[in-house]
N, C-alpha and C positions, 0 to 999 in steps of 0.2 A: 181191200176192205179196211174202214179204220178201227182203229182198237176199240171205238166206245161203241163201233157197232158189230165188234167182234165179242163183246162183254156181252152183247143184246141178244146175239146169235146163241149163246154159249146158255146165259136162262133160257132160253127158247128151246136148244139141245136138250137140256137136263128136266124140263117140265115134260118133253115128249118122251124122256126114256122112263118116268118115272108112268105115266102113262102105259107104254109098252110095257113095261114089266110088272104088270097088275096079275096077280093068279085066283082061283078059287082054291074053296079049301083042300083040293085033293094035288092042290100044287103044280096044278098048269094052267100056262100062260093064257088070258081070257081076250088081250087084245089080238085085233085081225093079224096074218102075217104079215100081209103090208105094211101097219104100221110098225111092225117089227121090225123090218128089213130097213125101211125110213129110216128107223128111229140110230139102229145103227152106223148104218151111211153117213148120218147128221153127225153121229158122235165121233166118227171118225175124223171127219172132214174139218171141225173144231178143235180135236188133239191137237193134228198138225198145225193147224194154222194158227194154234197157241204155242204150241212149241218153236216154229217159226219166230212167231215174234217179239217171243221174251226168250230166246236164248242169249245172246246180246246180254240184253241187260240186267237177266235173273237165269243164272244156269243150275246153282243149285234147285232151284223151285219148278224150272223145266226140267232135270234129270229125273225128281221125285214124283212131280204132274204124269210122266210119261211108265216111269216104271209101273205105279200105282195102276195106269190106266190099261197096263198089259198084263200086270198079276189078276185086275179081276175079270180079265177074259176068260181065265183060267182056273181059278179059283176064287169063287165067291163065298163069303161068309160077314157076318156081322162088322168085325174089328175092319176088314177091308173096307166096308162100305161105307164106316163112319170114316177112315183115313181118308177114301176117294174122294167123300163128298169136302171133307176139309179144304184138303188140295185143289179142288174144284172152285168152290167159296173164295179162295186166297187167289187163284188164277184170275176169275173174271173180275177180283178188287184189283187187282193189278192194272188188266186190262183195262179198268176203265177208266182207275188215274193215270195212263198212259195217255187214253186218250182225251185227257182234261189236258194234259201239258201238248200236245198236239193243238188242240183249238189254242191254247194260247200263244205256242210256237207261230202258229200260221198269222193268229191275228197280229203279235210283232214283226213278223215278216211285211205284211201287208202292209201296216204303217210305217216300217221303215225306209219302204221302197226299194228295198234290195230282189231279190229274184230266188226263189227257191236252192240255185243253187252257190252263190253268193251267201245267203244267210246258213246255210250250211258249212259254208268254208269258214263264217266268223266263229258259228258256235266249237267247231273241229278247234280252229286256232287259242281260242279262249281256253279250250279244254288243253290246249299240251302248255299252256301259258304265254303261249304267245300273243300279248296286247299287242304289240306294233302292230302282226301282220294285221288283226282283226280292225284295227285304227286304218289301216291303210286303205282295206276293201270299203270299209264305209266312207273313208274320203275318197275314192276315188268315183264310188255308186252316187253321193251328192255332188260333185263338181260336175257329172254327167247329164244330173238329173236338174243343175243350173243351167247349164248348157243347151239341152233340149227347151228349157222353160223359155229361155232367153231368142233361141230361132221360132219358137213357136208365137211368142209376144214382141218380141222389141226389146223385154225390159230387163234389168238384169237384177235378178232375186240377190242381190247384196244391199238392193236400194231398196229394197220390202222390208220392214219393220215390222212382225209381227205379231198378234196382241195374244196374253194370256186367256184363255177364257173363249178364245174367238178363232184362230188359227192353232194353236196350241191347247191340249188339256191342262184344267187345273190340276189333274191327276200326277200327271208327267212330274210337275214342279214343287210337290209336296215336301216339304222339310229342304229345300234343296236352297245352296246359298247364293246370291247373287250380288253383284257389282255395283251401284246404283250412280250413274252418272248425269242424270239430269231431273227434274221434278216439273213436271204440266200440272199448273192449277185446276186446268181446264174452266176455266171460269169460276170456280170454288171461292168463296170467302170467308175470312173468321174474323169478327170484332174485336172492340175490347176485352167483352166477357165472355171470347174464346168460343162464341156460339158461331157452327160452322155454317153455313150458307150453300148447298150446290147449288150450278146454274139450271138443275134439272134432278128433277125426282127419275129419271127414267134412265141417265147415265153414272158411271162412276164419278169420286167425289174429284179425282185426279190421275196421273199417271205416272210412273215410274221408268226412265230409261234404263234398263238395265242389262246387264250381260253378263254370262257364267262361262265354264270350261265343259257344261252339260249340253251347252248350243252353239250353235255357227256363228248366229246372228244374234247382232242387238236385240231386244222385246221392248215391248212395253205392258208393264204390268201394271192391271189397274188397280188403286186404291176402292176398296168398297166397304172400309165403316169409318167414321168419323173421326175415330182415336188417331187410326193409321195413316189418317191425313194431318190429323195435327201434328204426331209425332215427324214425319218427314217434314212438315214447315218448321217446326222447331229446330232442326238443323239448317234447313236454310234460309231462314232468317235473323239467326243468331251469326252475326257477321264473323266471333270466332270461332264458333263452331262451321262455317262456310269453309274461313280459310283452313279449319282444319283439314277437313276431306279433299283438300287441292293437292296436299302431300300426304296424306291419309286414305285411305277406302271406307267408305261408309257401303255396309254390308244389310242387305235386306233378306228373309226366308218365310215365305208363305205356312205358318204352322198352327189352324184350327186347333180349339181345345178338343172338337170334335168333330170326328171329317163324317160329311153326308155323302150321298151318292154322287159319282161324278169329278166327285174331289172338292164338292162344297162345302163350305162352313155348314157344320150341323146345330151350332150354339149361335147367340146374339153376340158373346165377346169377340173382340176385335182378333185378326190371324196376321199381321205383320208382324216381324219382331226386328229390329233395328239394331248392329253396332260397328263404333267405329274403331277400324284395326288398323295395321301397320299395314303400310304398301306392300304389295303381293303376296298378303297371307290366302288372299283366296284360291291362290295356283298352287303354293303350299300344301293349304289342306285335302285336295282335291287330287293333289299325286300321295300321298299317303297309301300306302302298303298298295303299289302297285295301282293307283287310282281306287279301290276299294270302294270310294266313298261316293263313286258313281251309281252304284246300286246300294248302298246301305249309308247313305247319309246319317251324322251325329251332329246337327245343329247348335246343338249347346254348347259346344267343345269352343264353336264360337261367339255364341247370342248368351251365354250360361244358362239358365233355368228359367225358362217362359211362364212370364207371368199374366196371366188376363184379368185379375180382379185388382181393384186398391190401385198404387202408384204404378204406372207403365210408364217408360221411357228409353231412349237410346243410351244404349252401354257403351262404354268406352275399352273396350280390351286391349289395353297396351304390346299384353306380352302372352298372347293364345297361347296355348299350348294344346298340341294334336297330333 
C-alpha cells in the first residue's frame, strides 16, 4: 500500500472508531458489535502498517505512535485521548508527505529512464556522497538507452539535436546556464530602426545552439521574445564582440521574471539573460561544492542581477567569482 493511501486508510480507521465508540448516557457502547470488532481490526492493522513504514525514517514518532496506541488499550482517559489523537494527526501528516515524495520519486524515475532499481542505487550513492558512483549509473543507463535507440532506428541519438520546449522541459532548464555556440535567425529580421521581423507568427523568433554540463547533448533553445533576439544578434553582429566569444564563452540562462505553468514565461518581459565570461567558466561553476549547482542553480553569480525593464543587454564578466 502506498503511504498517501496509507494516510487515506488511517482517516478512514479513525472516522470508523470514532463511530464505534459512540455511548448513551448510561455509558455503553450504542454501536453494533460488528462494527466494534471492525473498527478494531482496522485500527490495528493501520498501527502496524504505520509503524512499519515510518520506522526508518521517524522512530522517535513511531516509538511514541505505538506506545500511546497500547496505553489506551488499557487505559483510557481524556489527556490520553487528546495525546492519541495528536500523534495520530502527526502520523497520517507524515504519511502523506511521504507519499507526495514517492509520486515525485517515481515520476523522476520515470523520466529518467533508469529502473526502479537503479534509481534507487543513485539516491543510496548520493546519500553516502558518493557523486561519481551515481554519475556512473546514469552514464551507463544513457549509453544503453543510445544503444537500444540506435538498433531499433538506424540513427544514432548524438546526431539528434534536441529542442527546449519540444523534447525537453522548459521546467528542467529554469535559471540553468548554458554555452551558446551558434545563433539560427531562422529567417528573423531587424532593420534600421531595430524593428524585428519573424518569418512567422507561429514559430520562434530564432535559435540558440547550446550546450551545459546539465546535458549530454547539444539543444537548441529557442528564442521567443524579441528583446532576446536582438540581444543575441547584437553579439553576433558586432564583429568585436564575434571575435570575442571565439576565445571567450558567451553564456545564456532561461530566467522569467515570473515563471507560469509548465516553466513558461508568466510576464510579457523578455526571459534570456546573456554574458560574456572567460573560457571554461561554465565547468567551473557547475563543479562548485561538489556540483551543487546542478540542483540549486545561482545565475547571477554569473549573468549579475536580472534585469527586464529599462536598458537590457549582454554583460561582460571578466572575473566571475562563484
Amino acid at each position: 500500500m502506498k503511504s498517501k493511501t496509507l494516510a487515506i486508510f488511517g482517516i478512514g480507521v479513525w472516522i470508523l472508531s470514532v463511530a464505534s465508540s459512540a455511548e448513551d448516557l448510561g455509558g455503553n457502547y450504542t454501536a453494533p458489535a460488528a462494527l466494534i470488532v471492525i473498527s478494531a481490526i482496522a485500527t490495528l492493522i493501520f498501527t502496524i502498517m504505520a509503524v512499519v513504514r515510518l520506522w526508518k525514517p521517524q522512530k522517535v514518532t513511531t516509538v511514541l505512535f505505538l506506545a500511546s496506541s497500547l496505553i489506551s488499550l488499557v487505559y483510557i482517559s481524556t489527556p490520553i485521548k487528546i495525546i492519541n489523537f495528536i500523534l495520530f494527526i502527526w502520523v497520517v501528516s507524515l504519511l502523506w508527505v511521504m507519499g507526495k515524495h514517492e509520486s515525485l520519486s517515481k515520476k523522476l524515475q520515470k523520466n529518467s529512464g533508469l529502473t526502479s532499481e537503479e534509481f534507487s542505487s543513485v539516491q543510496e550513492d548520493l546519500k553516502k556522497g558518493d557523486h561519481d558512483g551515481a554519475v556512473q549509473i546514469i552514464s551507463a543507463v544513457q549509453e544503453r538507452d543510445k544503444k537500444n535507440f540506435k538498433d531499433a532506428t538506424g540513427v544514432d541519438a548524438k546526431d539528434i539535436i534536441p529542442e527546449i520546449g519540444k523534447d525537453i522541459s522548459w521546467t528542467d532548464i529554469v535559471n540553468h546556464a548554458f554555452r551558446v555556440f551558434d545563433f539560427d535567425r531562422n529567417g528573423t529580421t531587424v532593420n534600421e530602426n531595430n524593428q524585428v521581423k519573424a518569418k512567422s507568427s507561429f514559430q520562434p523568433y530564432g535559435y540558440l545552439l547550446v550546450e551545459s554540463p546539465i546535458l549530454n547533448n547539444r539543444v537548441r533553445l529557442p528564442i521567443i521574445h524579441r528583446d532576446d533576439f536582438l540581444l543575441a544578434a547584437s553579439v553576433f553582429d558586432d564583429p568585436q564582440l564575434a571575435n570575442l566569444i571565439e576565445s571567450e564563452e558567451l553564456l545564456v540562462t532561461y530566467a522569467p521574471k515570473h515563471l507560469g505553468p509548465k516553466g513558461i514565461s508568466g510576464s510579457p518581459h523578455h526571459v534570456l539573460h546573456y554574458a560574456i565570461v572567460p573560457s571554461g567558466t561554465l565547468e567551473s561553476y557547475y563543479s562548485v561544492n561538489n556540483d551543487v549547482r546542478m540542483a540549486k542553480p545561482e545565475p547571477q553569480k554569473l549573468f549579475g542581477p536580472f534585469v527586464y525593464q529599462g536598458e537590457i543587454k549582454v554583460q561582460i564578466n571578466s572575473e566571475p567569482r562563484f
